[in-house]
N, C-alpha and C positions, 0 to 999 in steps of 0.2 A: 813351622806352619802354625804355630800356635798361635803367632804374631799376624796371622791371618784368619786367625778366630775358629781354625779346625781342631778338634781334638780328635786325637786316630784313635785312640779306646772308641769312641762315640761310633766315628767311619766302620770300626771294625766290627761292632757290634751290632750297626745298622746292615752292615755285609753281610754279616753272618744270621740276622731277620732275615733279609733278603734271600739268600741262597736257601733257608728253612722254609720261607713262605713257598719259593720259586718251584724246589723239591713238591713239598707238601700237594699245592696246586696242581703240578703238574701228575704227581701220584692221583690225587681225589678229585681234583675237579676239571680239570684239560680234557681228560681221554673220556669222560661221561659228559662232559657240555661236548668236546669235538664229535663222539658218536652224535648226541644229541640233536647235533646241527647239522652232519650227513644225514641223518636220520629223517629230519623235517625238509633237509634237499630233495632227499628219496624221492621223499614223499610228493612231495610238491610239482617234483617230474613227473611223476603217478600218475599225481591228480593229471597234469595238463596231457599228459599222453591220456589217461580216461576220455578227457572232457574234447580233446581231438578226435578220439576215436568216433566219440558220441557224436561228436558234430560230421565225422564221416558218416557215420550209420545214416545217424538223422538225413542227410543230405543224400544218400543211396536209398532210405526209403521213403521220401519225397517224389524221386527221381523214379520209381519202382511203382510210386501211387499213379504219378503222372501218365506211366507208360499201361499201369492197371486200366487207370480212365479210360484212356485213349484209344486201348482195346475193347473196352466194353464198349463203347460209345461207337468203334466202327463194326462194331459186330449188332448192337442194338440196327445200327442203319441197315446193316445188311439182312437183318432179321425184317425190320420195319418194310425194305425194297422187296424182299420175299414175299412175306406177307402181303403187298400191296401189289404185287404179282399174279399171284394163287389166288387173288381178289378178285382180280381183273378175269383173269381165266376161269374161274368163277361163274363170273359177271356173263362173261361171252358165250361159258356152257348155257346158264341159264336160257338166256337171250334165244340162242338158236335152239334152244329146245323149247321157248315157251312159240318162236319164228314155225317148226316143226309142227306145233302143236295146233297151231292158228292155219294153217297151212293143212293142217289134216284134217279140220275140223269143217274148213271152208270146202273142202272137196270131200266130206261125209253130206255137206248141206245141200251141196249143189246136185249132188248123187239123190238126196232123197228128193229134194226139188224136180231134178228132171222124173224120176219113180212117178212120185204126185201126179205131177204135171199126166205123164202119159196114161196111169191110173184114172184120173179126171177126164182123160179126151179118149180115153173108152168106153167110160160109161158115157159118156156126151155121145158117142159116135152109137154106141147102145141103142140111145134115148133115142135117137136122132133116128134111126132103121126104125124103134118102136114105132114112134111115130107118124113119119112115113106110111109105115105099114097101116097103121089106121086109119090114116086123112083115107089111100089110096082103098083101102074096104069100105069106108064109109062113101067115099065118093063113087066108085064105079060099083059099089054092090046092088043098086038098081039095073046096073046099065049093060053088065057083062057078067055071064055066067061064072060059074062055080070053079072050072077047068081056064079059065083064062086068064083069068083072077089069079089062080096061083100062077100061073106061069109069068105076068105080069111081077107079082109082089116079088118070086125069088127073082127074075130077072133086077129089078130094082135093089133091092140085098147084095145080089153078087157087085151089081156095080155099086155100090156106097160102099162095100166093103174095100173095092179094089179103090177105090177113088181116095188119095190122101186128104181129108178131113184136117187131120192137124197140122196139113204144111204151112200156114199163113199161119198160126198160134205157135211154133217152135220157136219160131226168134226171137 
């Protein structure tokens, strides 16, 4: 072989580097780079199982915001319909009580009106026999005694008093 330019001293020497390095290596450096590199695998699953998680989380409280929202927001309305409810019913106590109020007030009026009224057409009706009674002295107290004169004046009295006076004024 040496007619083919190998020398086996060389081979064997180079063999026996080799099997020393191969050893060596695989004593000091294989088994801390092989850890080294499951280690950064580990890890690296870790991470992407983390960052999955996180993208679960993330996307369950999104999903958790959205369904928050979506309850506030039907609960604001039905707060808001409430509200605009109890408004209303409110609204409509008011109303019929201010309707009540207008309504009592109108028949407090008319009550004191008619009062008035009849208050005014008794003294008129008063005024009215006063007078009477004087035209009826001044004019026959010439003419007729003292005793006929009264029986004249109450006969007149009794009928004014009986005679409605204020039926043509009540309506």
């Amino acid at each position: 072989m040496e007619a083919l330019g190998i020398d086996y001293r060389l081979l064997i020497a180079q063999l026996i580097n080799f099997i020393v390095f191969f050893f060596i290596f695989k004593k000091f450096l294989a088994r801390p780079l092989t850890h080294f590199i499951k280690e950064q695998k580990k890890n690296e699953q870790d991470k992407e199982r983390i960052i999955a998680d996180l993208r679960n989380k993330e996307e369950e409280a999104l999903a958790q915001k959205q369904i928050i929202i979506s309850e506030a927001q039907e609960q604001s309305r039905l707060i808001i319909k409430t509200i605009r409810q109890e408004a209303d019913q409110i609204k409509k106590d008011i109303i019929l009580k201010a309707q009540n109020d207008a309504e009592h007030i109108r028949n407090q009026t008319k009550q004191q009106m008619k009062d008035e009224k009849l208050t005014l057409y008794n003294g008129l009706k008063k005024d009215v026999i006063k007078t009477s009674s004087l035209m009826i002295k001044s004019v026959l107290r010439d003419l007729i005694d003292e005793n006929i004169k009264r029986q004249i004046t109450q006969k007149l009295i009794d009928t004014l008093e009986k005679t409605p006076l204020t039926a043509s004024y009540e309506n």
